[in-house]
C-alpha positions as CSV (number, residue, x, y, z in Angstrom):
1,X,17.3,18.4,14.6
2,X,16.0,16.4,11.9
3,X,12.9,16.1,10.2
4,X,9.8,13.8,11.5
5,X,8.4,12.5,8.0
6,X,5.6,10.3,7.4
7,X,4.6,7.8,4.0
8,X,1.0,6.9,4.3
9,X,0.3,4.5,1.2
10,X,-3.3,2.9,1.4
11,X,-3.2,-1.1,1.1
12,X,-4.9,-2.2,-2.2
13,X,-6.5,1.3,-2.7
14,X,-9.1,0.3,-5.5
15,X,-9.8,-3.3,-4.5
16,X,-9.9,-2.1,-0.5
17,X,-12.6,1.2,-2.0
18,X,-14.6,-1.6,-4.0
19,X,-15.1,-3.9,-0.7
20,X,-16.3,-1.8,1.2
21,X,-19.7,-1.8,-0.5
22,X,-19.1,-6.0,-0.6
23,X,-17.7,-6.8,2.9
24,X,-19.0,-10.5,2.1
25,X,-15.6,-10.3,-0.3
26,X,-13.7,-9.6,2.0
27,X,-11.8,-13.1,2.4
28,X,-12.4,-14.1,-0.7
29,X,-9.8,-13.5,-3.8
30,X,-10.9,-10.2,-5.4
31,X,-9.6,-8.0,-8.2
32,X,-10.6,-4.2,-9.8
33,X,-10.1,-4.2,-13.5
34,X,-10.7,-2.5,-16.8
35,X,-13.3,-3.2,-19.1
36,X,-12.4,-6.4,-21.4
37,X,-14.8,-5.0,-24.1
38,X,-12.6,-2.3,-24.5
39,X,-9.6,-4.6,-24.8
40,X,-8.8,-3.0,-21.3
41,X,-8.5,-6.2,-19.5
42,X,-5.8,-6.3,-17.1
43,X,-5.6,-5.9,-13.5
44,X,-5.6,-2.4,-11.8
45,X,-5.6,-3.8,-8.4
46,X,-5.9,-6.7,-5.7
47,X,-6.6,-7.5,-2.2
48,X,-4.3,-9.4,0.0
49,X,-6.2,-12.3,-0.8
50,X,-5.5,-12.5,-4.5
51,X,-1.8,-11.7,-3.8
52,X,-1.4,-14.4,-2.1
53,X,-2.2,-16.6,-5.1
54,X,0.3,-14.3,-7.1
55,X,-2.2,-11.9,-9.0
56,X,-0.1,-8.6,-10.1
57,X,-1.3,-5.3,-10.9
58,X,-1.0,-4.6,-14.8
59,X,-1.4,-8.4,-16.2
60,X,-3.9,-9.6,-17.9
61,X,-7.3,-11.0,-16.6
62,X,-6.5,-14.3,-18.7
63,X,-3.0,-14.2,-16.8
64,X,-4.5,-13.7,-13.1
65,X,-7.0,-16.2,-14.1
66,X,-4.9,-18.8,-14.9
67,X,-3.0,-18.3,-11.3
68,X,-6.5,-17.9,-9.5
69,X,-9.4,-19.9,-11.4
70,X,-12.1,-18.2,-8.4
71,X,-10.9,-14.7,-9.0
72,X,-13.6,-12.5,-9.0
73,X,-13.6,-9.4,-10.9
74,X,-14.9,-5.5,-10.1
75,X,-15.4,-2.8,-12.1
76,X,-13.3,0.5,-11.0
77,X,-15.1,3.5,-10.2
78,X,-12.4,6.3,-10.4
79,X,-14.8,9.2,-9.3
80,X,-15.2,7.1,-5.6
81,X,-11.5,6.7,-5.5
82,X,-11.0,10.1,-6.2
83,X,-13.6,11.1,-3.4
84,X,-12.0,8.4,-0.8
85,X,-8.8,10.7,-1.3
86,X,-9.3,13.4,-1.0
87,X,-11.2,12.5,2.8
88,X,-8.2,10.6,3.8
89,X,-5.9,13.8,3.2
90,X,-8.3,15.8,4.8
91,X,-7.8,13.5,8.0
92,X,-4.1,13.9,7.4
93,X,-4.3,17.9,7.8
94,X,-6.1,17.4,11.1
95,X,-2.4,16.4,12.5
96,X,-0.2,18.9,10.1
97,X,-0.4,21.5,7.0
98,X,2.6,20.0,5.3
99,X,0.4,17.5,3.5
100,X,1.6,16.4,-0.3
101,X,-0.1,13.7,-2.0
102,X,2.0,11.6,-4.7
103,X,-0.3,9.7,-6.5
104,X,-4.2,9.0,-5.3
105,X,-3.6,6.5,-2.6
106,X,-0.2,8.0,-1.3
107,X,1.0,11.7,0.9
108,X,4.0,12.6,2.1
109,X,3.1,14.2,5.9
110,X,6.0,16.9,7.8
111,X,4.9,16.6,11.2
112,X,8.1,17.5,13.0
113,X,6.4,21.2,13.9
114,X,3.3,19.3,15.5
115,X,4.5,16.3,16.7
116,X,4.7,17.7,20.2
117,X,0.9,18.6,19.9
118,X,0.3,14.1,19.7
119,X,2.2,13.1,22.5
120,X,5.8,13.1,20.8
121,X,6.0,9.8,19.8
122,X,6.8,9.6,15.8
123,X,5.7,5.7,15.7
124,X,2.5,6.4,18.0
125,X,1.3,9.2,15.8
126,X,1.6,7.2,12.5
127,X,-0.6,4.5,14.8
128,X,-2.6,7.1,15.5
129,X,-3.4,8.2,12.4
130,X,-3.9,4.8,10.8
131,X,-6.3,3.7,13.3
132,X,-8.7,7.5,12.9
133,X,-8.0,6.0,8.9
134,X,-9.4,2.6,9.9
135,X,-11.9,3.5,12.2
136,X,-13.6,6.6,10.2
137,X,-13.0,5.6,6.6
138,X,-12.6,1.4,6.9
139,X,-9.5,1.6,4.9
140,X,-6.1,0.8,6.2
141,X,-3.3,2.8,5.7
142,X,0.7,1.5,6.0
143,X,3.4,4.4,7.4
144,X,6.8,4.6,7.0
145,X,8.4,6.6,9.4
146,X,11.6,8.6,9.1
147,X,13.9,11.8,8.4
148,X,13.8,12.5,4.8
149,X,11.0,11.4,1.9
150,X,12.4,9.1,0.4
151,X,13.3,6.9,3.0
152,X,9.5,7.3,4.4
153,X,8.7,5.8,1.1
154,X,11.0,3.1,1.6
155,X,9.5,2.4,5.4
156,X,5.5,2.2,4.0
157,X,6.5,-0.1,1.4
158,X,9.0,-2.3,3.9
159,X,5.7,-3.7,5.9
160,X,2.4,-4.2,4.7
161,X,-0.5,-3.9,5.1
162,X,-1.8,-2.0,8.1
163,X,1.6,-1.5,9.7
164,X,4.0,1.4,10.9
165,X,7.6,0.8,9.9
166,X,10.7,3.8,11.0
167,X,13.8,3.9,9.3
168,X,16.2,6.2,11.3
169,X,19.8,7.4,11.2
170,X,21.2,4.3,13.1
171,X,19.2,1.6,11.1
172,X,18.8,2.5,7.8
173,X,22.3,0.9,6.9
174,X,20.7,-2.4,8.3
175,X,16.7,-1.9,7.0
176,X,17.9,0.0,3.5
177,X,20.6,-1.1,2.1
178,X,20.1,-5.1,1.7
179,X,17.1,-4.0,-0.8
180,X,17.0,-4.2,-4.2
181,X,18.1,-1.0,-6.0
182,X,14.8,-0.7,-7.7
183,X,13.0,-0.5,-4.8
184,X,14.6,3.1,-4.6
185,X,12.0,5.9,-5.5
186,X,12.8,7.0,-9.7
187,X,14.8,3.7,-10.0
188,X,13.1,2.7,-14.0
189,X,13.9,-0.4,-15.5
190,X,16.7,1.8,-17.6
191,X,18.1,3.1,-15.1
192,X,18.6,-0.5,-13.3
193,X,19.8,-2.7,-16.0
194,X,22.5,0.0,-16.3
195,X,23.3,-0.1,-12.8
196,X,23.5,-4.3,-12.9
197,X,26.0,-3.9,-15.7
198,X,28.4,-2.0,-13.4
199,X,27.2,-4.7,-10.0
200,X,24.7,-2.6,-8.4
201,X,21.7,-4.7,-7.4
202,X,21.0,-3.3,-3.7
203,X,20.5,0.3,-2.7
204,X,23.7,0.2,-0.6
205,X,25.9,-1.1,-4.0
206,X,24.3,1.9,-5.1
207,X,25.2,4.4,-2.0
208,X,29.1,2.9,-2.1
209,X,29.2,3.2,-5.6
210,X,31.7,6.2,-6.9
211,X,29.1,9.5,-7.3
212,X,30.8,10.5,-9.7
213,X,31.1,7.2,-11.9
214,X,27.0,7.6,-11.5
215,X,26.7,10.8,-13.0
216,X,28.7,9.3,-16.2
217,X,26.4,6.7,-16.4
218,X,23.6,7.8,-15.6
219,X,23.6,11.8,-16.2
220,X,22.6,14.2,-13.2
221,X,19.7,11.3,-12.2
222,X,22.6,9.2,-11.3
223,X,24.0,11.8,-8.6
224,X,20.4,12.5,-7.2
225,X,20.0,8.5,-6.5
226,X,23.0,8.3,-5.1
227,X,22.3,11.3,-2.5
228,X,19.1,9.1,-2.1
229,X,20.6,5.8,-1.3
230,X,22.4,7.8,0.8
231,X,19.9,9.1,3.1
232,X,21.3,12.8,2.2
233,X,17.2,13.9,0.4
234,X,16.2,17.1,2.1
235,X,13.3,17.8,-0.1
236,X,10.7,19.9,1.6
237,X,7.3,18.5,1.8
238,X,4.7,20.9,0.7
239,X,2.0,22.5,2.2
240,X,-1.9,20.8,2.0
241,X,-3.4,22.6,-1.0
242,X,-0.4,24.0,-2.6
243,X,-0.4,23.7,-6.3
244,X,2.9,21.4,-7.3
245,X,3.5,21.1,-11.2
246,X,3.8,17.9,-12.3
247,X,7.5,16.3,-13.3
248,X,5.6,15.0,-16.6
249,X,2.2,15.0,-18.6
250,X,1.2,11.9,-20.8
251,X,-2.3,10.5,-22.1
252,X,-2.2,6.3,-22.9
253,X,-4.9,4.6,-24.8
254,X,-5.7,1.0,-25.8
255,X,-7.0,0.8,-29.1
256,X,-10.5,-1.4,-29.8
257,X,-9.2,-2.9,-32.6
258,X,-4.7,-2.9,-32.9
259,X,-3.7,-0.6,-35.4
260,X,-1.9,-1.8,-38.4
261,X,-1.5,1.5,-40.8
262,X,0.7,4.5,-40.9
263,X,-2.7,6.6,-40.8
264,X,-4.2,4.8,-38.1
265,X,-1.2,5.3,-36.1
266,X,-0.8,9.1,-36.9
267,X,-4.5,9.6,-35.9
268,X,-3.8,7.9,-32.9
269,X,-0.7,9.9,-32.1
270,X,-2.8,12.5,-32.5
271,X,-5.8,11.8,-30.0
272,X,-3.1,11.5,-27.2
273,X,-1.3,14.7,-27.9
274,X,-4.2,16.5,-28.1
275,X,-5.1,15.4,-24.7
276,X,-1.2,15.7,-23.5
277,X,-1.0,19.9,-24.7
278,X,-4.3,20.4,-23.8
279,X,-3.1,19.6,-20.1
280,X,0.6,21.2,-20.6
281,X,-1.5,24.7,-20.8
282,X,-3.7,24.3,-18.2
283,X,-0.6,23.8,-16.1
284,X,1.1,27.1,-18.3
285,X,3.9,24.4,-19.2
286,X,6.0,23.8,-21.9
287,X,7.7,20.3,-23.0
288,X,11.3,20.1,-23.7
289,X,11.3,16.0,-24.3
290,X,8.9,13.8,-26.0
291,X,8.1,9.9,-25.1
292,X,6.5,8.1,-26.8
293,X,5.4,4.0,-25.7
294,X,4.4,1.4,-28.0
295,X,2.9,-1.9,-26.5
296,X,2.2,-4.6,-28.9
297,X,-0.3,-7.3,-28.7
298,X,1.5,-9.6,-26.8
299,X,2.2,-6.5,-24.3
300,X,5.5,-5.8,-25.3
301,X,6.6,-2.3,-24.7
302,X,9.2,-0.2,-27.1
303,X,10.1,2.9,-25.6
304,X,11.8,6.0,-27.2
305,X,12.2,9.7,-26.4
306,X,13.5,12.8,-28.4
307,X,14.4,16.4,-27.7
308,X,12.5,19.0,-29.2
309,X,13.9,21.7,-30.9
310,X,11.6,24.7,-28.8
311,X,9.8,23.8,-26.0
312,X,5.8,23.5,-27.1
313,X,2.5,22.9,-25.7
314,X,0.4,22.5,-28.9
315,X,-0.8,19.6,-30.3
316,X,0.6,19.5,-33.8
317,X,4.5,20.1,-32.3
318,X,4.1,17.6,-30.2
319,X,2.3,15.2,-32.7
320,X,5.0,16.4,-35.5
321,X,7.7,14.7,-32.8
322,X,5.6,11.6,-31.5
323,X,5.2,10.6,-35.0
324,X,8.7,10.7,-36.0
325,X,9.8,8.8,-32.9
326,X,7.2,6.0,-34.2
327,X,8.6,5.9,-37.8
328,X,12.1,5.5,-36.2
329,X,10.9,2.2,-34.1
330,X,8.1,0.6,-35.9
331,X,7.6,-1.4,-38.5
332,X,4.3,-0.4,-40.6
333,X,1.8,-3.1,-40.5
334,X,3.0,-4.4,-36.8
335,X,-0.1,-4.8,-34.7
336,X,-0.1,-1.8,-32.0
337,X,-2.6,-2.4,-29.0
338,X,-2.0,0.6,-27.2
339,X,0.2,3.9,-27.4
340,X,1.0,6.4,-24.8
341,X,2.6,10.3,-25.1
342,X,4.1,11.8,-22.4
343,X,6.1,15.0,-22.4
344,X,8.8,15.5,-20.2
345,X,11.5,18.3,-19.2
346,X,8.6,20.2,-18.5
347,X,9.4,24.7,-18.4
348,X,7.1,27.2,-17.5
349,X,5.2,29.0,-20.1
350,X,7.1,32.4,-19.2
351,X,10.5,31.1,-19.3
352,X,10.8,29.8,-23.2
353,X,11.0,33.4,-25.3
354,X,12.4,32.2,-28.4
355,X,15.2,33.6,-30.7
356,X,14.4,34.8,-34.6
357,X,15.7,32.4,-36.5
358,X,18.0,33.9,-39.2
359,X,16.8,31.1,-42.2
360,X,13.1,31.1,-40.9
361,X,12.5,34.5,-39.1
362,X,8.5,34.0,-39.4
363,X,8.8,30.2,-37.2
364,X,8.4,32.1,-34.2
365,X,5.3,33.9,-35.8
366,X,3.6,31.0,-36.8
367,X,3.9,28.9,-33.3
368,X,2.5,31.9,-31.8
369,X,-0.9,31.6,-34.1
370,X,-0.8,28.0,-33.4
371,X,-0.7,28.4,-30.0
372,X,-3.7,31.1,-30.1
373,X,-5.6,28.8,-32.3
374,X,-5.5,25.8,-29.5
375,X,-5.9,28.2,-26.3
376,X,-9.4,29.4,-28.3
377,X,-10.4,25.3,-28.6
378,X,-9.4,25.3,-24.9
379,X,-12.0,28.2,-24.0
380,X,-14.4,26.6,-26.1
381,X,-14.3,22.9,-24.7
382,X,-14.3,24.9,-21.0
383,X,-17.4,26.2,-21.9
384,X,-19.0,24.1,-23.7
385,X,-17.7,20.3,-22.6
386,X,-14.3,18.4,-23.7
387,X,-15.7,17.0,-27.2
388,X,-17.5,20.3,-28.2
389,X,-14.5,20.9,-30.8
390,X,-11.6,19.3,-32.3
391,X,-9.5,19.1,-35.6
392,X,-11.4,17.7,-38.8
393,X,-9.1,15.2,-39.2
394,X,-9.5,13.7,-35.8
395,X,-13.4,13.9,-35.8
396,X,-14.2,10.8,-37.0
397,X,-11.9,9.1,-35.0
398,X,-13.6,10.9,-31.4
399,X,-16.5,9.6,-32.6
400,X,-14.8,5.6,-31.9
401,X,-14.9,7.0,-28.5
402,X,-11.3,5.4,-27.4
403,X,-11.5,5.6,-24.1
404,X,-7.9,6.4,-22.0
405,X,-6.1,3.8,-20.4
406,X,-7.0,3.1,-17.0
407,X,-3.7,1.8,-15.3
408,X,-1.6,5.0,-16.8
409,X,-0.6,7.3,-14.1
410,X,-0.5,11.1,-15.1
């Protein structure tokens, strides 16, 4: 018998949060944004209104402005989206336990144990629960309806807003397939390009494409997409309230003023990772891959990643990497806007015992103090707030008050 899975993604989560305190918006063009004092000026999200003039999420307000001269602007209140979330899973768990968010707006719901509880009907429950989402919270929610995540995915994203859409065993060939690959949950932009080189622009190019020719192309990813294009994901959903590490951990900041110097940049470098092993041990994780993102002024992005030698979770490890992956990429005196870290290949604490080494028995020694060192600055900021304690080196820098990016995902 298979699964009964439900996608609920909430239309325009931040712009539809924002109206409801200004209904008199409703029909008008409106868009949340960052703070253009803080150079974060781009566009975290829109209503349907401001679509339909072309606004996208992540340009510029100069960009959206240019496309809609009557745009009118909000500031984003994450704590109220936060709160708004958290209420709309809580009505999710009124018609299953098998509730697991992914990301603030979306959840993945397993309601093949309970369906027979709402009448039986998969499309008439998702109706169901977007009208109690509608009627209690005034947001509206889009479902997609099917027998495996990714799939359900696929079917919130097919129809929108404010609509149920199934994708089943008999028409996903016909509803699937004809779509571009990168609609495909995990497609990235690297993955795609290499996937246009070999002819694979739809999700079914990809699902006839030789597995095994994917995996040499793409490494084990390119096997897992295929078994996704090919409706063969049996991923559990899990359970409301069960703690799920996260695939990855990165911090992103955009810079008041672009940074032009090598010690601007490895001060910077060293604000996010910071912030990025702080996180890896409050999760108990360790990274085995470092990212790091550059974005120019003109909002070009250079990308590049590197193995480290022993999983870490301390700042200066993962700075020592970060930094190197900049001095490989960047030309010093370049203007950077903004630069993100994110660790990746992410291992439990437990499971990274480390070997002597036979040139440099005491490395193992040392990491160990290091990581002491930043667990005590982890008590401490605990107790006594996030800035009560840092490095010397990064103190006056804190006191610029960067503030994190607000359109990076983590």
């Amino acid at each position: 018998m298979d699964r009964v899975i439900f996608h609920c993604d909430c239309n325009s989560f931040y712009a539809s949060v924002e109206l409801l305190a200004h209904p008199e918006l409703r029909a008008r063009p409106v868009a949340v944004c960052g703070d253009p004092e803080s150079r974060h000026g781009i566009i975290l999200a829109k209503n349907e209104p401001a679509k339909a003039f072309g606004v996208k999420t992540a340009e510029t307000i100069w960009q959206a402005r240019r496309k809609c001269p009557d745009l009118i602007l909000l500031p984003a209140h994450h704590e109220k989206y936060r709160a708004y979330s958290k209420k709309i899973n809580a009505i999710y768990e009124r018609f299953t336990d098998l509730v697991e968010p992914f990301g603030i707006d979306e959840s993945w719901l397993d309601v093949t144990g309970t369906l027979h509880l709402f009448g039986g009907d998969p499309v008439a429950l998702a109706d169901q629960i977007r009208d109690t989402v509608r009627g209690e919270l005034g947001l509206t929610v889009s479902v997609g309806v099917s027998f495996n995540k990714i799939f359900a995915k696929l079917g919130s994203d097919y129809k929108k807003p404010d609509a149920t859409t199934r994708i089943t065993r008999e028409n996903f060939r016909d509803l699937v397939w004809p779509l571009p690959v990168t609609d495909l949950l995990f497609v990235g932009r690297a993955a795609a390009r290499v996937m246009e080189q070999h002819g694979i622009r739809t999700i079914g190019q990809l699902a006839r494409f030789d597995r095994d020719a994917l995996i040499v192309l793409l490494g084990k990813a390119g096997g897992q997409l295929w078994t996704y294009a090919n409706g063969l994901d049996h991923s559990p959903v899990a359970p409301a309230g069960q703690y799920t590490p996260p695939k990855s951990v990165g911090n992103g900041l955009t810079f008041p003023h672009n940074l032009t110097t090598r010690e601007e940049v490895r001060h910077g470098l060293a604000l996010l990772c910071d912030e990025v092993a702080a996180r890896l041990r409050r999760h108990h994780l360790k990274a085995g891959t470092v990212q790091v993102t550059i974005r120019d002024p003109a909002f070009k992005d250079i990308c590049r990643q590197r193995p480290l030698d022993t999983p870490a979770y301390t700042a200066r490890e993962l700075a020592r990497a970060a930094v190197d992956l900049v001095e490989h990429c960047w030309r010093a005196g370049a203007p950077i806007r903004a630069l993100t870290v994110t660790a990746h290949n992410l291992i439990p604490e437990e499971e990274t015992a480390e070997q002597l080494g036979l040139f440099d028995p005491q490395g193992p020694l040392r990491r160990d103090r290091v990581e002491q060192l930043e667990k005590t600055m982890d008590a401490i900021r605990d107790k006594f707030g996030p800035h009560a304690l840092t490095t010397a080196s990064l103190a006056p820098f804190r006191k610029k008050q960067y503030t994190e990016d607000d359109h990076v995902p983590f």
